[in-house]
Backbone bond lengths (Angstrom), bond angles and torsions (degrees), N, CA, C in turn:
res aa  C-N    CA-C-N  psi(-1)  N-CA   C-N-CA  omega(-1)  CA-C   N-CA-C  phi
1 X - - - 1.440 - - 1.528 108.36 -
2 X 1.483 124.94 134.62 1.745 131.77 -166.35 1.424 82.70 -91.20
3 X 1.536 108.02 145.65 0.934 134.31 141.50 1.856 121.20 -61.15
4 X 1.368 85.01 140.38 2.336 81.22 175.18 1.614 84.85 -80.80
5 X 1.513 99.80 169.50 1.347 120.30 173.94 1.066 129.62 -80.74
6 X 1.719 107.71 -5.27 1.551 117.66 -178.05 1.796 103.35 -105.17
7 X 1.445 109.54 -12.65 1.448 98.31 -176.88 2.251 105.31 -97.44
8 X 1.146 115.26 -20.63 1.015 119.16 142.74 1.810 132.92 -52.77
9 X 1.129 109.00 -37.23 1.736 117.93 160.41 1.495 105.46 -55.05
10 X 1.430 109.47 -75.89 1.350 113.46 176.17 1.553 114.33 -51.47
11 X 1.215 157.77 -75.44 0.998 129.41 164.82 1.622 150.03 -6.37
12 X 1.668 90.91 -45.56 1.173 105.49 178.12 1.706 113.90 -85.28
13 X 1.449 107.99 -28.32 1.344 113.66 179.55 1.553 112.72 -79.73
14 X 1.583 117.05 -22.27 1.270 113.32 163.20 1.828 118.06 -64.55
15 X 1.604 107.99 -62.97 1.104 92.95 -176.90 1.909 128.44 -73.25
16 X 1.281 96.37 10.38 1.307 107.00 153.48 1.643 135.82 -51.96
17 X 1.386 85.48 -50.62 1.470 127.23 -162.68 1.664 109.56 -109.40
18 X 1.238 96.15 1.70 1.791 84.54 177.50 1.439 111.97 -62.27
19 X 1.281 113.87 161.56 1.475 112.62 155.17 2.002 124.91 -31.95
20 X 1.815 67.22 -68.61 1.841 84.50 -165.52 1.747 108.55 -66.50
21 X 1.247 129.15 -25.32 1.414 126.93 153.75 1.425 117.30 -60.47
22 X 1.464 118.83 -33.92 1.531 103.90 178.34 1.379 108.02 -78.81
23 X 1.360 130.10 -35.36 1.638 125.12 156.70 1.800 126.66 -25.83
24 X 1.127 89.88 -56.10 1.582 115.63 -168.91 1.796 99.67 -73.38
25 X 1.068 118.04 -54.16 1.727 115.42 165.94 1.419 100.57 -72.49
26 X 1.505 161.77 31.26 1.237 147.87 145.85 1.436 109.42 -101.62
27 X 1.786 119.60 -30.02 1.131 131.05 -174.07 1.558 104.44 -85.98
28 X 1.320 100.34 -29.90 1.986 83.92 178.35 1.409 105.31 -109.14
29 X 1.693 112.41 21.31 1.563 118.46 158.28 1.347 129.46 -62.32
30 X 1.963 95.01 -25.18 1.791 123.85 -140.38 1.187 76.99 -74.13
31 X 1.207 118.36 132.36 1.719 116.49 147.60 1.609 99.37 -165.36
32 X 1.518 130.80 92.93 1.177 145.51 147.19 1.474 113.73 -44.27
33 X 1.119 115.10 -21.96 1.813 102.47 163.86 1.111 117.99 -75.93
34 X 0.965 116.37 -32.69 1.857 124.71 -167.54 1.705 100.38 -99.34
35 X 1.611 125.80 7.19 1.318 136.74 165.64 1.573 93.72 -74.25
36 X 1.087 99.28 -60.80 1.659 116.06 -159.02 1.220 103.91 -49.85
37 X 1.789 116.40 -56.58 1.638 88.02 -174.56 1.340 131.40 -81.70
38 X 2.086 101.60 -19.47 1.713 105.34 168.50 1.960 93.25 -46.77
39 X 0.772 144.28 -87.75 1.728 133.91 179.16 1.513 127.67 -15.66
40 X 1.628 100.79 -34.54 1.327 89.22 166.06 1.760 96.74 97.87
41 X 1.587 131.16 3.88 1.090 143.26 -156.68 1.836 89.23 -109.46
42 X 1.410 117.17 111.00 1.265 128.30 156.37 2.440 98.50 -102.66
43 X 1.401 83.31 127.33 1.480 104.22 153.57 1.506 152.81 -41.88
44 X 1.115 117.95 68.61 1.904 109.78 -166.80 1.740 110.93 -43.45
45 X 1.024 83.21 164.37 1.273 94.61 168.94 1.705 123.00 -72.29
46 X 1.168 137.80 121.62 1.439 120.14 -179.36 1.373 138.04 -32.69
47 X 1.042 160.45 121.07 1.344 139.67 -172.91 1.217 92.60 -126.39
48 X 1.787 101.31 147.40 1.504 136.69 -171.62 1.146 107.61 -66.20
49 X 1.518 95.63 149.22 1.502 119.60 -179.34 1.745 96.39 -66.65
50 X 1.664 113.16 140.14 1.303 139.01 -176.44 1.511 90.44 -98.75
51 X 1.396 147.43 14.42 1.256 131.28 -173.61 1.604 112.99 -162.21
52 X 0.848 159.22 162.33 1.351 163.59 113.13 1.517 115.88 15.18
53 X 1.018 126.66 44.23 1.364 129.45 -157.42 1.259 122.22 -167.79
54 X 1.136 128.46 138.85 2.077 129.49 -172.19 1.772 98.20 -71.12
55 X 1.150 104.82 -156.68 1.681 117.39 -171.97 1.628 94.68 -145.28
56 X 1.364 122.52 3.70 1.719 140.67 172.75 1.555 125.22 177.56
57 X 1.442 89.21 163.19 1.979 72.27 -177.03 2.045 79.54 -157.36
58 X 1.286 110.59 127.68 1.321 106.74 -175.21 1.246 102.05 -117.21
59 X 1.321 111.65 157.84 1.594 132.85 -152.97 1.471 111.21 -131.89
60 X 0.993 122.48 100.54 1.953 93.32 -167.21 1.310 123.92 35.65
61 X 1.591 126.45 -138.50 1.162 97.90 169.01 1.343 149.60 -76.13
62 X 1.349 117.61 5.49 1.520 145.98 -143.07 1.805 78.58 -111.32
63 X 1.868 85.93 121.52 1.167 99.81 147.35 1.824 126.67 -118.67
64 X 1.714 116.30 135.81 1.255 112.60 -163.75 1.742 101.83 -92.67
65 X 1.261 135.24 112.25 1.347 123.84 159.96 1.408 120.72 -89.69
66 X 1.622 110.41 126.37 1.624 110.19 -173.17 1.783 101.87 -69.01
67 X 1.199 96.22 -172.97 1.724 106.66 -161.47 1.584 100.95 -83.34
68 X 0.592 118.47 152.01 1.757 132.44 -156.89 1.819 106.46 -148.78
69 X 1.259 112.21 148.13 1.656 111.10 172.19 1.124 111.84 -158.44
70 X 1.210 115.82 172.99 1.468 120.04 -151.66 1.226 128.41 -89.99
71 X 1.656 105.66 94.44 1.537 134.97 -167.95 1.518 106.72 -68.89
72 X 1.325 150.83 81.72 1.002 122.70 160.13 1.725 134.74 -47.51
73 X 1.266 109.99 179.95 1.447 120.08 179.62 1.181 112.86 -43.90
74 X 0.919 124.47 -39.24 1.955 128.87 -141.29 1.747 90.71 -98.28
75 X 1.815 107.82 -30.15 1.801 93.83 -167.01 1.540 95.37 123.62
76 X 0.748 129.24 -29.80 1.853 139.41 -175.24 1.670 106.28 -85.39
77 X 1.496 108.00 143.69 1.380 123.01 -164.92 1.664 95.92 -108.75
78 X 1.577 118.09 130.33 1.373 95.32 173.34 1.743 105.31 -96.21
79 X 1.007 103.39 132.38 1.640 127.85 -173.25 1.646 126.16 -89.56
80 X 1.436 124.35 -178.94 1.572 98.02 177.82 1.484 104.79 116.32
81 X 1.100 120.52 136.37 1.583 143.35 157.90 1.154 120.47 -69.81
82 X 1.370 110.78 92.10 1.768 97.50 -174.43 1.614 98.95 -89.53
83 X 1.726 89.32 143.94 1.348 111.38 -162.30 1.645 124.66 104.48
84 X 1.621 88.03 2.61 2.052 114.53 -175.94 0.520 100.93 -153.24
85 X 1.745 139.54 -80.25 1.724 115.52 -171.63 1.311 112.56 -110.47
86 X 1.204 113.02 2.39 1.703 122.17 167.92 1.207 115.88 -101.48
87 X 1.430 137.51 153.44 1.108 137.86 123.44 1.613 145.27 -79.58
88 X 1.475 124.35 138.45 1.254 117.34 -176.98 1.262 128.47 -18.57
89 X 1.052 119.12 -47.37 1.721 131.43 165.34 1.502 121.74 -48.19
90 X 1.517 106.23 -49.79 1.433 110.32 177.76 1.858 108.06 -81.06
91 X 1.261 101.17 -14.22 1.452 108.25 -177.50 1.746 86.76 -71.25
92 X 1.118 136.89 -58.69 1.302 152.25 -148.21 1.567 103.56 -47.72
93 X 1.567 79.38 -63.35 1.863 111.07 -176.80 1.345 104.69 -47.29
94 X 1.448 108.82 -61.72 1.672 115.83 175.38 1.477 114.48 -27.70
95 X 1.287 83.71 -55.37 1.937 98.78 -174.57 1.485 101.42 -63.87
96 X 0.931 122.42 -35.10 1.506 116.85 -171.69 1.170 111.45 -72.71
97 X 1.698 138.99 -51.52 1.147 132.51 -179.68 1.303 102.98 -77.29
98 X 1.562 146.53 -23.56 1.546 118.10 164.03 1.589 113.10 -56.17
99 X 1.337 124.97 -55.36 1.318 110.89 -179.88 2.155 113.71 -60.12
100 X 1.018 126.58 -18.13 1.540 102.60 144.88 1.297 125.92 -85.21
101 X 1.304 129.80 36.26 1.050 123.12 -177.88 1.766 86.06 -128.73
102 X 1.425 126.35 -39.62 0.808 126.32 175.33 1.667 122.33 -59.48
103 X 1.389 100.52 -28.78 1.817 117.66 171.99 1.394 122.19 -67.73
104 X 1.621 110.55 -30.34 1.359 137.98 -175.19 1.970 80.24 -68.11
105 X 1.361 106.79 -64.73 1.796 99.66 -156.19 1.765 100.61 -67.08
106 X 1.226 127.72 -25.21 1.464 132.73 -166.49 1.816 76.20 -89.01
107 X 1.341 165.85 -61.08 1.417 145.73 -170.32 1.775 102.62 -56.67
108 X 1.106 119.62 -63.23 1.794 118.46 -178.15 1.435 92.85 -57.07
109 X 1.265 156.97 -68.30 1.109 135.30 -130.93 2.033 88.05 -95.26
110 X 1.150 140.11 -54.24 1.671 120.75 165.21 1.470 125.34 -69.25
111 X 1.262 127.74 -9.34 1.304 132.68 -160.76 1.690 115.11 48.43
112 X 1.754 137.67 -25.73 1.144 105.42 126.27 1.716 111.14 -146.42
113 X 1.814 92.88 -178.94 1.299 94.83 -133.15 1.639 104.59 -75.40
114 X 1.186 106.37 -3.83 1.766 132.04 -177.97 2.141 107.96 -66.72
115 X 1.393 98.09 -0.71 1.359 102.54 172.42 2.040 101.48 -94.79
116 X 1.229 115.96 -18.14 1.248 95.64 176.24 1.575 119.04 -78.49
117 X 1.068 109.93 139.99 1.586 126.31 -161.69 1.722 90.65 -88.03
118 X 1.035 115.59 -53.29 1.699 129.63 -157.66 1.562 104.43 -168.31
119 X 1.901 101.01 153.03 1.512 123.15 174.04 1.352 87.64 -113.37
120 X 1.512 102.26 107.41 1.696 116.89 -179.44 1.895 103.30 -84.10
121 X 1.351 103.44 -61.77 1.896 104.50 -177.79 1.012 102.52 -145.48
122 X 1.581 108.48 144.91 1.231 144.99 -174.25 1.597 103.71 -128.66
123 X 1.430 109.49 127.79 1.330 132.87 166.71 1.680 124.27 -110.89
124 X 1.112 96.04 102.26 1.523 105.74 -162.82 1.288 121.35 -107.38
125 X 1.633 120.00 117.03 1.640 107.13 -155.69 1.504 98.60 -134.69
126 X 1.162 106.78 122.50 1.640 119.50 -166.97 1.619 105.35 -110.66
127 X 2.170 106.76 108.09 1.451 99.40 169.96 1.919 111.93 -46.64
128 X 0.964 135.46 128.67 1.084 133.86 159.40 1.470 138.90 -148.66
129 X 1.595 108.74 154.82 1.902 110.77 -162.39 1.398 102.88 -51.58
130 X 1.195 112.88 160.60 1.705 103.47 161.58 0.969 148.12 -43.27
131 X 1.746 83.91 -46.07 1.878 73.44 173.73 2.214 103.54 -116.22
132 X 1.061 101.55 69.16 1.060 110.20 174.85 2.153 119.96 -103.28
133 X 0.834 111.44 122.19 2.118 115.29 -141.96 1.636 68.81 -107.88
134 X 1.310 156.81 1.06 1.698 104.82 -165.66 1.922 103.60 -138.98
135 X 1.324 74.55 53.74 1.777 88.34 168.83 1.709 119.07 -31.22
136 X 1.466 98.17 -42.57 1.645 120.08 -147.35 1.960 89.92 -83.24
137 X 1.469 122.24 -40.43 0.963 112.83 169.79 1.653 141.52 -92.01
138 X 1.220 77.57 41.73 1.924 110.79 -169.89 1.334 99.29 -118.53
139 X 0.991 115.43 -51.99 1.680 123.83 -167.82 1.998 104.62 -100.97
140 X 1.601 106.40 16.46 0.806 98.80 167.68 1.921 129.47 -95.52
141 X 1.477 92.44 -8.76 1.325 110.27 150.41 1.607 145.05 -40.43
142 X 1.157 74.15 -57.62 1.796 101.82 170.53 1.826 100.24 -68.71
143 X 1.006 126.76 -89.01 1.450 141.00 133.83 1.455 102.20 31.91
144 X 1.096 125.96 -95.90 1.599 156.15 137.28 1.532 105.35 2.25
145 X 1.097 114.44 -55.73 1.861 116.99 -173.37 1.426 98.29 -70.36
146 X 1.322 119.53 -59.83 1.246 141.52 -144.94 1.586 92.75 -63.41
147 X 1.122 130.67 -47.77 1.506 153.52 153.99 1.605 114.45 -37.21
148 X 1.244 119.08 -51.65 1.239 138.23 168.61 1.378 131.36 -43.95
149 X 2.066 87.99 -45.76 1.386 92.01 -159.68 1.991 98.38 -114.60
150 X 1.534 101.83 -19.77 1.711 92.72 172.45 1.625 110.71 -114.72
151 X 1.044 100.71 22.07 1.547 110.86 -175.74 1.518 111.28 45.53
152 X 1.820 139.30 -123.81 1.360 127.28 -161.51 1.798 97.09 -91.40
153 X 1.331 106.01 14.23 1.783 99.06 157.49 1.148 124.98 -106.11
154 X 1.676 100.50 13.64 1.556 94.50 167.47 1.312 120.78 -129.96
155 X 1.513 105.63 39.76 1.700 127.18 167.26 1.134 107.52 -88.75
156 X 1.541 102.26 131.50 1.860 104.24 -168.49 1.541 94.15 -140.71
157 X 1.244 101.54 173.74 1.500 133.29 160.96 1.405 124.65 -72.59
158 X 1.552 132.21 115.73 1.108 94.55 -174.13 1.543 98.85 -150.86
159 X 1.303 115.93 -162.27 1.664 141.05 -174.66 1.377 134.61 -109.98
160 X 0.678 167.26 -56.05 1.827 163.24 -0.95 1.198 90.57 -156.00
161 X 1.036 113.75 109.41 1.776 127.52 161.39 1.184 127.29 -121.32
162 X 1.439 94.44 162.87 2.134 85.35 175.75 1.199 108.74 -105.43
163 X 1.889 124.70 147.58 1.650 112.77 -179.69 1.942 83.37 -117.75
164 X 1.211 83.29 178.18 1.706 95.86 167.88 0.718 102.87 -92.50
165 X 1.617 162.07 -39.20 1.295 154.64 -167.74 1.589 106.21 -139.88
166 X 1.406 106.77 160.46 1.681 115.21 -173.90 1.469 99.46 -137.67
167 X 1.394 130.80 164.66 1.512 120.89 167.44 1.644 118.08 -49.69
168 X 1.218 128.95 162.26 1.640 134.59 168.93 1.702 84.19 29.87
169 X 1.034 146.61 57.93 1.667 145.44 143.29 1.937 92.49 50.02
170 X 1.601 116.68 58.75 1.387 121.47 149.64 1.438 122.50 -67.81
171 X 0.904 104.46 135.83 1.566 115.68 178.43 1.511 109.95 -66.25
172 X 1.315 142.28 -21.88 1.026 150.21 158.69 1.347 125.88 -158.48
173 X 1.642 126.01 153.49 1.301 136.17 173.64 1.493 130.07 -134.76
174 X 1.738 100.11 120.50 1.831 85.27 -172.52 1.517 86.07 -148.28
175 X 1.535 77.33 155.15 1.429 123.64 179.77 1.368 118.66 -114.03
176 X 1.375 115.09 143.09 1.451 111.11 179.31 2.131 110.85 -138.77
177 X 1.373 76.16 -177.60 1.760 86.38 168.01 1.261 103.07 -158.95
178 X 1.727 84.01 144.47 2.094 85.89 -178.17 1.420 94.66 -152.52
179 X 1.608 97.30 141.63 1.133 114.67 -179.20 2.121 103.06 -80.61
180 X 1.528 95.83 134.03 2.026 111.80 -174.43 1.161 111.29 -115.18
181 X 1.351 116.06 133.81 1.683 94.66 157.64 1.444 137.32 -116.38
């Protein structure tokens, strides 16, 4: 028995359009590697812990990343009080290259980055002047990538504070947790 040509449309436009097909094309959409380079974001290499301490420690599925800051290319930390010798912007930036540096340790520790499920918490610690109020748009950098690069799996929970001091005088420090599978 032929199908009409309009109940074949509909068919096809349903299972187009199903729910559970639009799931299934969002999940094999995921690909945070192929975020990175539409961005234009190549990966450093990891660099070693300066202390007594791992660079992760995973828990079931929970992975813990220790606090990390913003290593540029060359090996040099950019440093500074934002709100004194930084500005919000460069505070931003700061934030931005720790979280690829932080992506660099979340690629070595899954090999790829399409195993993270979700960016559950973020701990965000901004060297800053005393009386400097905008922690939250410092660490919105970091924030911002994370968004960028896993789209609504990389909305998290988070912290952003200001300390008076950071290790070697970093301009910022964050830590996260993300749920792997």
């Amino acid at each position: 028995m032929k199908k009409s040509i309009l109940t074949v449309i509909l068919i096809t436009l349903f299972h187009f359009y199903s729910p559970i097909n639009a799931q299934e094309k969002t999940i094999s959409a995921y690909n945070p590697e192929a975020q990175l380079e539409r961005l234009g974001i190549t990966l450093p290499t990891p660099s070693t812990p300066v202390a007594n301490y791992v660079q992760a420690v995973r828990t079931g599925n929970l992975l813990f990343l220790s606090g990390n800051g913003p290593a540029k290319e060359d090996g040099t930390y950019i440093t500074g009080k934002v709100g004194a010798d930084l500005t919000i912007a460069q505070g931003y930036e700061a934030a931005r290259i720790t979280g690829i540096n932080q992506l660099a340790i979340l690629k070595a520790q899954l090999g790829d980055l399409k195993r993270v499920k979700r960016i559950v918490k973020v701990l965000g610690m901004v060297n800053s002047a005393p009386d400097f109020m905008d922690p939250p748009k410092v660490i919105n950098g970091f924030s911002d990538l994370m968004v960028e690069v896993f789209g609504e799996k990389g909305r998290h929970a988070r912290s952003a504070v200001g300390m008076a001091s950071l290790p070697m005088g970093i301009a910022v420090e964050i830590e996260l947790i993300v749920e792997v599978e």
